[in-house]
N, C-alpha and C positions, 0 to 999 in steps of 0.2 A: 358747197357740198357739206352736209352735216355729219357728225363723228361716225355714226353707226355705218355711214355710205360708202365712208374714205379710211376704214379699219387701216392699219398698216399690215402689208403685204407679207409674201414668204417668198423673195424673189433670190433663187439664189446664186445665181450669176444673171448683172442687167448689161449685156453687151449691148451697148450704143454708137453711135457715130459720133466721134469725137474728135474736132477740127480735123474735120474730110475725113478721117477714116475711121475705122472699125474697130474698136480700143478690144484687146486681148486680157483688158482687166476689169475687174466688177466698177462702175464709177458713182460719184460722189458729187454733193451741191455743198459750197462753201458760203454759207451765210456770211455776212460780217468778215470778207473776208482780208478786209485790210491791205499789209502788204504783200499777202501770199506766203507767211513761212507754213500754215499750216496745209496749203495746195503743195508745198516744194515736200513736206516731210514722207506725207504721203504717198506722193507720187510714184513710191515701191510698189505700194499693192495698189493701187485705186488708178484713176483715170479722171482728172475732173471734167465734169459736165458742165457747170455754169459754175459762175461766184458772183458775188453782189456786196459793193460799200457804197459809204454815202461820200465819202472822203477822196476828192480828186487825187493831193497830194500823195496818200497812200495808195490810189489806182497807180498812179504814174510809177509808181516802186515797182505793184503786182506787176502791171503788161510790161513793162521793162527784164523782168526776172520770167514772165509764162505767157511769150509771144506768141500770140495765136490761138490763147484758151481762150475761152467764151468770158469777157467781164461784162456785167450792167454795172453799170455807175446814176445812181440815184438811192431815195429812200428805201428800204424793205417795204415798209408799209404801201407802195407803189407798184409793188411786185404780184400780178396773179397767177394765182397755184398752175394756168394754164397753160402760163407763159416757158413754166418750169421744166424740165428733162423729166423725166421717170430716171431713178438712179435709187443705189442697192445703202448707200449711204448719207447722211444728211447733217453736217456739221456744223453750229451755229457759236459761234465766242461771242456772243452778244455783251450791248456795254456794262460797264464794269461800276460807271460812278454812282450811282445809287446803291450799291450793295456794300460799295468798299467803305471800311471800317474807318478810314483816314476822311470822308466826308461828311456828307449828312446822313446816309444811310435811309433814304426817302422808301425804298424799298422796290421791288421786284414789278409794283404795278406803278411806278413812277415815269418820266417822259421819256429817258434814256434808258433804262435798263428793261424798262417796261416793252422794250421793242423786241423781248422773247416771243411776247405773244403774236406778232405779226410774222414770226419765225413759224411759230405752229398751226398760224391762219393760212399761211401760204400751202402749208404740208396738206390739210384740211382739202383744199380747193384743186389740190394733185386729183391724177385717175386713178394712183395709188399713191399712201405713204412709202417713205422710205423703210424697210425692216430692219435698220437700222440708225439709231441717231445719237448724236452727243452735243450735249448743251456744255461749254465751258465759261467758269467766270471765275470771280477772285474768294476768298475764304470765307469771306463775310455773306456770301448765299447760304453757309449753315450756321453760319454763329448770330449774325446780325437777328435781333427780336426774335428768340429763343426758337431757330429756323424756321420761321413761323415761312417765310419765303422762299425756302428749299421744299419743303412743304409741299406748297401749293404749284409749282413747275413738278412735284412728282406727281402729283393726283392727276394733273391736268394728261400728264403721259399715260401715267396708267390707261385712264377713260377713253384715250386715241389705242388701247392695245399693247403697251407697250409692257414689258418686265423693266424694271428700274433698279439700277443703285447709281451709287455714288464713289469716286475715290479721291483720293487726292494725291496729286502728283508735283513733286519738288524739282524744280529744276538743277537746284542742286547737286542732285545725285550725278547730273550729264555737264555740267557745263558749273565754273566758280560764280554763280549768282543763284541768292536767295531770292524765289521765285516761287512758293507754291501754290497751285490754282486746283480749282474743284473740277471734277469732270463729271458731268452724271451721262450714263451710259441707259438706252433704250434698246430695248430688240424686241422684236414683232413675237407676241404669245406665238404665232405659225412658224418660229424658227427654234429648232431644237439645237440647245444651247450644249455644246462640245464637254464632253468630261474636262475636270480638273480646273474649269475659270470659274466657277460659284464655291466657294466655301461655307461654311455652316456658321461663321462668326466674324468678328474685326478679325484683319491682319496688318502688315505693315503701311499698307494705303488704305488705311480707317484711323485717321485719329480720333481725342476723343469728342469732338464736336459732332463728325457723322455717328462715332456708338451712340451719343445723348439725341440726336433726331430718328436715327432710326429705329428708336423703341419705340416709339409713337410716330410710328411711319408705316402704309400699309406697302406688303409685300415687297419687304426690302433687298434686293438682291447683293450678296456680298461679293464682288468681283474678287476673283487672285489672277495674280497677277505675280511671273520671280523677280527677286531684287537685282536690282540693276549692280553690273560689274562696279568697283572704285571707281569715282571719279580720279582720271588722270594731270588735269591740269588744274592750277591756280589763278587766282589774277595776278599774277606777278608775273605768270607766263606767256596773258597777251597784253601785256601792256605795251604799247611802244615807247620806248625809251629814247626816242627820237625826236619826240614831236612837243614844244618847246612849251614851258614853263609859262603861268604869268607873271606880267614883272615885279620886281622886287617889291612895292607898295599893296599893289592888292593880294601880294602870295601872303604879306607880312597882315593885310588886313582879313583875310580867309584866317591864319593862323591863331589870330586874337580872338576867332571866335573857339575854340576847341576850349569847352569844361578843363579844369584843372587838373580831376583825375583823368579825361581820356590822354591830356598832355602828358601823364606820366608813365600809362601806358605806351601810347607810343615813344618814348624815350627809352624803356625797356624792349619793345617789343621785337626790334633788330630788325624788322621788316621794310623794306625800299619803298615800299608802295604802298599806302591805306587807303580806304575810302571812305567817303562822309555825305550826308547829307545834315543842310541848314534846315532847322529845325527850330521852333516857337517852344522855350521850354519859361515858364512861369515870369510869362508876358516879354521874354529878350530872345533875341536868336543867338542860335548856338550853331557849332556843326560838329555835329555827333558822327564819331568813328566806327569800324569794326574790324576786330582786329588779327580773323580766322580767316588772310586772304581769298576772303571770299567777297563779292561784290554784293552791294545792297538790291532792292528791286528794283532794277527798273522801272521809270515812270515816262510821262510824259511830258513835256515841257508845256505842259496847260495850265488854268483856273490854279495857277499858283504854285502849285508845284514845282522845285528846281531839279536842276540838271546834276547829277550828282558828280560831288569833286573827287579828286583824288591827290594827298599827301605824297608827294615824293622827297627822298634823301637823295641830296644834291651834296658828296661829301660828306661836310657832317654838318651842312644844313638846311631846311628844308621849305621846297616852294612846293604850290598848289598849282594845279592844273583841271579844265574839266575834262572829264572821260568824253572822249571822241565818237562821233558816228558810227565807225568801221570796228571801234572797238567794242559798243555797244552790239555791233550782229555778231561780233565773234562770241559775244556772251547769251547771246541769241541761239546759237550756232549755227545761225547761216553760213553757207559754206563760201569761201572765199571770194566766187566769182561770183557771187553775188550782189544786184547794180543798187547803187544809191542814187538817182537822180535827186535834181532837187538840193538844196541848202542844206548844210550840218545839220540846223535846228530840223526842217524836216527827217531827213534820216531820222536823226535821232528817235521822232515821236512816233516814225513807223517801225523802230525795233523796241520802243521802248509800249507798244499797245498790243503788245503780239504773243504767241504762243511757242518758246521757246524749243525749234524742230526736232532735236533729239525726243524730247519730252512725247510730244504727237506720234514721232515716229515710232515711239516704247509702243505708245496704247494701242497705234496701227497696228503692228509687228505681233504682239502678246495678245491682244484682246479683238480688236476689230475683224482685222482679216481674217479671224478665226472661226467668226463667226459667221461671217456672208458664204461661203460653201454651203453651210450642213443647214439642211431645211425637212419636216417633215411631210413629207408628201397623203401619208393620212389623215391630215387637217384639210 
C-alpha cells in the first residue's frame, strides 16, 4: 500500500478482540517488544493487540509476564502490515546500537537500527495506520551527526500524516537510574490534539539537543507534559544486602581498578553502596564510580559491554559485587511479581534493553491516552 492510500486514521476508540474477548480499552501493537515492560506499563489504558521480537530469550520473559497475548517471534522485517490488528496505538523501541553514542554510530539507516523503517513499512501495508504512534531510542537519535537521523524518522512521519515532536524522558525522575531515552510522539493530522499537551516552545522534556534540531525541523510539535512527583527511592534502598560479595581477590582486584580521585571520593562519601562501570580510559581499564546514589544505565551484557558492579562497605572495608537480575527490574520498575526465566545473564540483558515502566507508564497516563478519545469528526 503506498503513503497517500494508508494516511493514518482518526480512530478514536479501536475496540478489538483481544485474547477471546472484547477489550473495554483503546489497544496497541508492540513492535520491538522485548521483555514486555513497555506491554505491562501500559496495560492501564491500552489492551495489546499483537507484539513482535526477534529475540527468543526475551520472548520467554514477555509470555512468561503476558500469558495469552498475542506474541510473533521472528524478524520485523517478516512481518506483513496484513498480518497486523487495526489498533488505535502503535509503539516501536526499535534498536538502539547504531544511534548510541558509546558505539559506532552507523546511523538510523544502518542493519540494526535501520529496522525502524520495517516498523513504518508494516504500518504502510495496514488497512489503516495507527492515529497514533511512538518511536523510542537512546539520545544519540538527536545528537549523533548533527540530528541529521532524527531528521529523517520525522519527515518520513510527517509524509505518513503524522504531527510530530519529540521529548525526552529520564528515568531518573521514577526510579535511582540514569536512564534518558528520546520519544518521538506521532498523532494522525485527523485527531484533534486536547488543550494544554502542545506548548509554544522547549520545556522541561526539551533539552538542548531537541531546541538545536528542531529549528531546522519542519512542523515541530512541542509536547507538555507536568513534572513528575520526587523521586522516592535510592539505590541503596533496593540493593540486597543479602546476597553475597566476591571474594576477597577479585573484590581486591575490581578495587585496584577505581581512578585515585574516585578512590577518595568514596572514602569521603559515607555511602554503603556505589556503582561503577569498567571503562577503557587512555588505553587501561578503569572502573568509574557515581556517587549520587543513583545507578548507572543500564546495559546489556553484549558486544562488550559489562555488567555493572557495585562497591559495597562491609565494616570498614569494602568488597565488590555485581548488581543482580531482580535488582536490575526493580530499577526497571517492574513490579515485583515479575518472572525472570532463564539465566542471571539473560534476565539481566532483558531489563537491561528495555524501557523503564514508570517512564511509558508517565507518557501513557500524561500524553497518549489523552489523545486517542478526542478525534475530529469534520475531517
Amino acid at each position: 500500500m503506498n503513503i497517500a492510500a494508508g494516511q493514518a486514521g482518526a480512530v478514536a476508540h479501536d475496540f478489538r478482540e483481544v485474547g477471546g474477548a472484547r477489550s473495554a480499552k483503546p489497544v496497541f501493537l508492540d513492535f520491538f517488544a522485548g521483555s514486555g515492560l513497555v506491554s505491562h506499563a501500559l496495560s492501564r489504558w491500552f489492551d495489546l493487540a499483537w507484539a513482535n521480537d526477534v529475540c527468543g530469550k526475551k520472548a520467554a520473559v514477555f509470555r512468561a509476564n503476558h500469558p495469552g497475548k498475542p506474541f510473533i517471534l521472528g524478524s520485523v522485517s517478516e512481518v506483513r502490515g496484513g498480518d497486523v490488528p487495526s489498533a488505535t496505538l502503535s509503539w516501536a523501541s526499535f534498536p538502539c546500537q547504531d544511534l548510541s553514542l558509546a558505539g559506532a554510530a552507523k546511523g538510523i539507516r544502518a542493519s540494526r537500527s535501520g529496522l525502524v523503517w520495517e516498523w513504518l513499512r508494516v504500518m504502510d501495508a495496514m488497512d489503516e495506520r495507527p492515529p497514533v504512534v511512538v518511536a523510542e531510542n537512546v539520545v544519540g537519535l538527536l545528537s549523533a551527526h548533527d540530528g541529521r537521523h532524527y531528521k529523517e524518522l520525522h519527515e518520513a512521519l510527517i509524509g505518513r500524516g503524522y504531527r510530530v515532536g519529540a521529548i525526552v524522558l529520564d528515568a531518573v525522575h521514577f526510579v535511582p537510574q540514569s536512564r534518558p531515552r528520546v520519544f518521538v510522539v506521532g498523532v494522525s493530522q485527523n485527531v484533534s490534539i486536547p488543550p494544554g499537551l502542545v506548548g509554544d516552545g522547549p520545556n522541561w522534556l526539551h533539552p538542548a539537543a531537541i531546541a538545536r534540531v528542531a529549528e531546522t525541523t519542519e512542523a515541530f510539535i512541542w509536547w507538555k507534559l507536568p513534572k513528575p512527583h520526587l523521586r522516592r527511592h535510592s539505590l541503596s534502598d533496593i540493593v540486597d544486602r543479602s546476597r553475597p560479595c566476591h571474594d576477597e581477590a577479585t573484590s581486591q582486584k575490581n578495587l585496584a581498578l577505581i581512578p585515585p580521585a574516585h578512590r577518595r571520593r568514596l572514602e569521603e562519601s559515607g555511602l554503603d553502596v556505589v556503582p561503577g562501570y569498567r571503562r577503557i580510559r587512555d588505553g587501561r581499564q578503569v572502573l568509574e564510580l557515581r556517587f549520587d546514589d543513583v545507578a548507572g544505565c543500564l546495559r546489556t551484557p553484549a558486544g562488550g559491554s559489562s555488567r555493572q558492579l557495585l562497591v559495597m562497605r562491609d565494616g570498614g572495608r569494602y568488597k565488590t559485587r555485581l548488581l543482580t537480575a531482580v535488582e536490575a527490574a526493580r530499577l526497571m520498575g517492574a513490579p515485583r511479581q515479575f518472572k525472570l526465566p532463564g539465566s542471571d545473564t539473560d534476565a539481566y540483558r532483558a531489563m537491561g534493553d528495555a524501557v523503564a515502566v514508570p517512564v511509558a507508564a508517565f507518557l501513557a497516563r500524561h500524553l497518549l491516552s489523552k489523545l486517542i478519545p478526542v478525534h475530529d469528526e469534520s475531517t
